[in-house]
N, C-alpha and C positions, 0 to 999 in steps of 0.2 A: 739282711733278709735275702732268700733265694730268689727274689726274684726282682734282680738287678742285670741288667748288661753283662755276660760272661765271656769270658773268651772260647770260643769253638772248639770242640773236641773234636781229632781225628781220631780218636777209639772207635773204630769197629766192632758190633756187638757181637757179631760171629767170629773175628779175628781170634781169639784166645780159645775160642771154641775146636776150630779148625786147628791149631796145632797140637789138641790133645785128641779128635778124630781125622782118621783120613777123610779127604776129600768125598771119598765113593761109597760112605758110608749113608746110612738114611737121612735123608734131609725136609725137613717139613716145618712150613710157616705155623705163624699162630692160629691162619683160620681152617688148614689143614690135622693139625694136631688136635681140634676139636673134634675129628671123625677116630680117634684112637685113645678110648678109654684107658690102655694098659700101659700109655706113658705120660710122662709128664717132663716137662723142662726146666731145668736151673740151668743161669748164669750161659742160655747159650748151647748147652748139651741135653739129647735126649735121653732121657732114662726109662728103662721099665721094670714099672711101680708094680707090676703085678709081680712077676717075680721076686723083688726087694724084699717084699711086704713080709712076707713068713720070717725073714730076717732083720726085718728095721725094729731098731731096739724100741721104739715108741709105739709098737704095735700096728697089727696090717689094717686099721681104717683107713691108712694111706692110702688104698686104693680107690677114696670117694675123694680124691683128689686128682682121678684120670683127667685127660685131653686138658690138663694146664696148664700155665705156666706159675711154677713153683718157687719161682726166685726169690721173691718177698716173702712168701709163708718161711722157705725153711730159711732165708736168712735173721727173720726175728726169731723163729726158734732154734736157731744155734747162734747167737750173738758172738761176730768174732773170730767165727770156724768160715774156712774155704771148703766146698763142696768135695773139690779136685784132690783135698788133702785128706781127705775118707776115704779108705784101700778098701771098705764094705760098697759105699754107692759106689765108686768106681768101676766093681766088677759087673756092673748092671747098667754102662752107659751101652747105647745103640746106635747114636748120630748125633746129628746137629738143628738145633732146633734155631730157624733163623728168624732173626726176631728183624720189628722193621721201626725205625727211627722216628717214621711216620706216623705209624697206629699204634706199636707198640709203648709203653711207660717205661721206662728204663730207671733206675736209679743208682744212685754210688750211696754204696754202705758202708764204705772205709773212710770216712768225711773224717776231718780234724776233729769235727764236735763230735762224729759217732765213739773216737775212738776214747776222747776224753772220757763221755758217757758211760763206756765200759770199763774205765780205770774207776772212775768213781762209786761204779756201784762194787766193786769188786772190792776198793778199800772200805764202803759201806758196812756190806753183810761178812767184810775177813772170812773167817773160815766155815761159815755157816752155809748149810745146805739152801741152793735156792727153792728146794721143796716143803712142804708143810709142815708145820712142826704139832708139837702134842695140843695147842692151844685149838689150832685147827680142826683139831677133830673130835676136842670136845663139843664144838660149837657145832660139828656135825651131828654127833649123838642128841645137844638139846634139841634143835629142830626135827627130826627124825620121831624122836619121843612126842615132841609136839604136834608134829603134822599129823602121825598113827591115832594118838587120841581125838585130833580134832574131828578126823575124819570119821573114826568109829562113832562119836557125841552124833555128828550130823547123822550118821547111818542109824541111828536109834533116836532120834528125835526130832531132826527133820527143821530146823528152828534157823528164822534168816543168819541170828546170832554166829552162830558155827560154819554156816555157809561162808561168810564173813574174815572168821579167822583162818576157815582152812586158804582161802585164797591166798592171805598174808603170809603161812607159815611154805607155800607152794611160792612164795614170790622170796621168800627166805632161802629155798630149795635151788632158784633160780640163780641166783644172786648170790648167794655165799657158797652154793656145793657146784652145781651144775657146771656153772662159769672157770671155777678154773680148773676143774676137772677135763671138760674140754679141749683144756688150753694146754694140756700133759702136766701143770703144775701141783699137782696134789702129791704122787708119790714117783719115784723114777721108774717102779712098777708098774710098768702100763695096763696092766689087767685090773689096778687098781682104779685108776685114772676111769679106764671105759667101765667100770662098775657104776661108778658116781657119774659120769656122764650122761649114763639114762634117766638120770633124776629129771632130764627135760623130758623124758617121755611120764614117767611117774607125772609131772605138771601136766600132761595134755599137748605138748610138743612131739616134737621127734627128735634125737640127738643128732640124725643125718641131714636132719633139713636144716637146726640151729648149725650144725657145722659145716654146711655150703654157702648159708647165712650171713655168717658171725667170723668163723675161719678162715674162709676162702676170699672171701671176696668183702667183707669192711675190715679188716683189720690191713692187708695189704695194701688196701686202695681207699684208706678212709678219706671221707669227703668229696669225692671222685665223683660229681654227679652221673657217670653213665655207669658206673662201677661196682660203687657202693650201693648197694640195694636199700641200705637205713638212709639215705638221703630223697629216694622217692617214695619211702613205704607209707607215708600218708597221703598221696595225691590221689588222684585231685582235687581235695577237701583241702588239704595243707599243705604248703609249701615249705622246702627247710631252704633251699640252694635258689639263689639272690643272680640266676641266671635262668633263659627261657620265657616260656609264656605264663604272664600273671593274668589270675581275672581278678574281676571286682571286689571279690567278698574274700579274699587275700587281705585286704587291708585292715578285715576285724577279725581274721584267725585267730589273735591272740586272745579270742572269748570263748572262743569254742575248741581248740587244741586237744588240749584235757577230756574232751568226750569224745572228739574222730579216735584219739589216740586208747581210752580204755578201749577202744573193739578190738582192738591187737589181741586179748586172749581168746576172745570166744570167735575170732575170725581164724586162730588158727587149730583148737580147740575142735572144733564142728567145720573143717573144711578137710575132707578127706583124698582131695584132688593131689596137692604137692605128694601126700603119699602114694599116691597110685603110679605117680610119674618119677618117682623121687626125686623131685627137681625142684629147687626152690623160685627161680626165675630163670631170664634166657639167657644169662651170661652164664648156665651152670649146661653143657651140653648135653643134650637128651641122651646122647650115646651111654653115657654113665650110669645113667638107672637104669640100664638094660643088660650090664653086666652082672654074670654069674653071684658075684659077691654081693651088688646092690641089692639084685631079686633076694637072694635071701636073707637079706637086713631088712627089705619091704614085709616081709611075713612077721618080722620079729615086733617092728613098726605097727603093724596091724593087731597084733593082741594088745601088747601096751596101753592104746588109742579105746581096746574094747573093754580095758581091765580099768584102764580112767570114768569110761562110762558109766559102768555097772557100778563104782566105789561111789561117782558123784553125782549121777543122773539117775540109775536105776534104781539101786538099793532103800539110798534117800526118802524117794516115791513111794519103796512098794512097802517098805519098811517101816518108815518115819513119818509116810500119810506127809508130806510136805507136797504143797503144787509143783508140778515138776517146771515150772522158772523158776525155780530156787536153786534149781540144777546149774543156772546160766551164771548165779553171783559168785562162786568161788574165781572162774576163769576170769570174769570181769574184773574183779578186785585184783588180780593175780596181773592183769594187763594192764591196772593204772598203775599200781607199783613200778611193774617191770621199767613201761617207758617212761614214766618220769624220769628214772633213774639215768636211763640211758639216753634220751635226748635232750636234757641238759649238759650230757657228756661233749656233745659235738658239735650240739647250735647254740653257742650264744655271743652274742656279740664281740665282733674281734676277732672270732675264728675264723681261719683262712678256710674258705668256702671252695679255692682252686687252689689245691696244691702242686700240680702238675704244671701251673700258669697254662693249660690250653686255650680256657676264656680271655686269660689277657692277652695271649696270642693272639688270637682271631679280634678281640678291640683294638691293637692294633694296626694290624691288616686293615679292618673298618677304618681307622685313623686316617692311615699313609692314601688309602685308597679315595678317601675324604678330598686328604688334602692334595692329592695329584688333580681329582677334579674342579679342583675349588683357584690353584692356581692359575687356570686360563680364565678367572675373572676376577682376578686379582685380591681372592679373600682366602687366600690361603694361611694365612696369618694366622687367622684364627686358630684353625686345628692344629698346627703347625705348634703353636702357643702350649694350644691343652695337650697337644702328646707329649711335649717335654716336660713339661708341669708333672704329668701324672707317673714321668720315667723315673724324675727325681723322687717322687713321694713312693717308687717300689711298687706304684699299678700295673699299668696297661704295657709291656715292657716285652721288645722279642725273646721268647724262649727256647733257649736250646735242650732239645728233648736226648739229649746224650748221655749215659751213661754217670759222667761229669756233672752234670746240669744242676739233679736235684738229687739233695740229702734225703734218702728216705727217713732217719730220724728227725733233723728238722719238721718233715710235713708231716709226720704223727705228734710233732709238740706242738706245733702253731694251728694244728686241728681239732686236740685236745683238752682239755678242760678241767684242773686238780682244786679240790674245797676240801675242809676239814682237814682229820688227821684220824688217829684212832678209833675213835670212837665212829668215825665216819665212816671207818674201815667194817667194822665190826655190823656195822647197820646193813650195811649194802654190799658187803665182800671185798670191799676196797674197789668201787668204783667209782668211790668219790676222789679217786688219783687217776683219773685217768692218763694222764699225761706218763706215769710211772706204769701204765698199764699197758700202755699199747708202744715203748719204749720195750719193754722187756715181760711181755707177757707169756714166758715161762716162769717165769719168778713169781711164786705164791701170793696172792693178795696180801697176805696174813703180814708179808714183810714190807711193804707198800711206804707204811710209815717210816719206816728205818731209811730206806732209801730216798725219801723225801729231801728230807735233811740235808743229806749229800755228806755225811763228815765219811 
């Protein structure tokens, strides 16, 4: 496990940086780079995403990825590929983006197991496209067909019944189109991709809020209590991360999860504030939804948001003579779906809750600092005892935050959580693989199964 006793790295994380820019070139930390929407950093260098964009083959939404550090996203989306070996990003490096050993996450993506992982999915799917294939999109036509009637029933009748299903065939939308459309795995065609993307705003989402969300910051940094935003989007009614302050009524959460958790649709559904800012929370920089490109993604946000209304809330009403809280049950159903599916994905017992080891660093520190005080009265023993106890069993153990340190694929397997198989796939979009999910989430749902396997 990663988090045993390692030997120190001296890799410099700006070192490889520095001898592909001069010295004199721009140079900006991470909490500096948050004031510059129009670049982003990989691997150490700075790039600008604004200029890129008209030419990045996966299409210019990249630029709702300003003021970041980009290392994790685009190394899961190109599994494999060196930045530095792309003569396209190259010609849109600007400096050196210097990261710090301290604050910064650091990870090594060329691990012995990342690289096996790539051999095997690769003898997996042989020569098969890792994009959707024809199965794919029938599955898009049935929900699509289902969702249009459900919605038209509801608009002419107005009956809980149909309220009901549309939320289900919107939780379909979520889950089998939206998800990996998002993710560029539906077609190599990025116009195609960002077609079916907006199916989160069709649900009463936004597609720029789910990918500040969902893209940016849980798939890179899953589990990451400060990071991951899906680790504290129940508090403080719920708790998922097994560090920080508990209250009382923590201890019966598991009776009431399932109801904090359905307000996830109709909290994002009727809160029109993250759209106004386009900002999903604070690790996402204000600066960003203040760019040219954001502002005009905010207006397209805003019909969307008014054209969900009128299809679920208004027409309904004025149409269907239904009480207009009828309006509230599609999002709701829509939002017990969605998170069930998704926070079984990442809290369940076993799951490594720190992948970074920061918390076991700082228990630690608590340990040693324990046990310095504890030796001028002769009971040092004790802790002394439990910190090697717990070094051996891979807990409480100093981490080296290097480069070296930690596998980023490891801490997306040992955070993730795979059930089923096909048909499992088929139900939820394949995110009952999660672990096959967020290893290689360019790769279609559709082929989840296949890679399971391993052959």
């Amino acid at each position: 496990k990663k988090k045993t006793n390692q030997t120190t790295s001296h890799c410099n994380p700006t070192s490889v940086a520095e001898k592909i820019m001069p010295s004199k070139q721009l140079t900006l930390t991470t909490a500096e780079l948050k004031n510059h929407p129009n670049l982003i950093g990989i691997d150490g260098i700075l790039y600008d995403v604004e200029l890129f964009a008209p030419h990045h083959p996966g299409g210019n939404h990249i630029q709702g990825a300003g003021a970041y550090d980009a290392t994790a996203l685009y190394r899961s989306m190109h599994p494999g590929q060196l930045p530095e070996k792309s003569p396209l990003l190259q010609q849109y490096k600007v400096g050196i983006h210097q990261r710090s050993t301290a604050s910064d996450i650091l990870y090594n993506y060329n691990s012995p197991f990342a690289q096996d992982l790539l051999k095997t999915v690769r003898r997996s799917l042989k020569n098969k496209s890792w994009y959707a294939g024809i199965g794919f999109y029938l599955r898009i036509l049935t929900i699509a067909v289902a969702t249009l009637y459900c919605e038209w029933s509801f608009i002419l009748q107005g009956t809980v019944m149909w309220a009901v299903l549309i939320g289900c065939c919107h939780a379909q939308i979520g889950l089998s189109i939206q998800h990996d459309a998002s993710h560029g795995a539906i077609s190599k065609q990025f116009k195609i991709n960002d077609f079916f993307a907006y199916g989160a705003d069709w649900i009463g989402n936004s597609k720029w809020i789910w990918f500040q969300q969902h893209i940016l910051w849980h798939h890179p940094h899953t589990n990451h209590p400060e990071l991951d935003p899906d680790t504290t989007s129940a508090e403080p009614f719920v708790k998922f991360q097994q560090h920080g302050t508990y209250k009382w009524y923590h201890r019966f959460q598991h009776f009431f999860v399932h109801l904090v958790l359905s307000l996830y649709g109709p909290s994002i559904v009727f809160n029109g504030i993250v759209i106004s800012l386009m900002q999903h929370n604070g690790n996402v920089p204000a600066s960003v939804g203040k760019t040219k490109y954001m502002t005009n993604q905010k207006m397209i946000a805003w019909c969307f948001r008014i054209f969900y209304l009128l299809r679920i809330c208004i027409l309904p009403w004025y149409i269907g003579k239904c009480h207009f809280l009828i309006g509230f049950i599609p999002s709701y159903v829509t939002g017990i779906l969605l998170t069930c599916v998704f926070v079984v994905s990442h809290n369940f017992s076993g799951s490594d809750r720190d992948p970074t080891g920061k918390y076991a660093a700082a228990e630690m520190k608590e340990l040693e600092t324990t046990s310095s005080s504890k030796e001028q009265d002769g009971t040092v023993l004790t802790s002394s005892s439990k910190m090697n106890e717990e070094t051996k069993k891979g807990g409480a153990v100093s981490i080296d935050n290097s480069v070296d340190s930690i596998c980023w694929y490891k801490a997306q397997a040992e955070t993730s959580c795979t059930y089923g198989g096909t048909i499992g796939m088929l139900l939820t979009g394949g995110l009952n693989l999660q672990i096959e999910h967020h290893l290689f989430p360019r790769i279609s749902s559709w082929y989840y199964p296949i890679i399971q396997q391993g052959k």
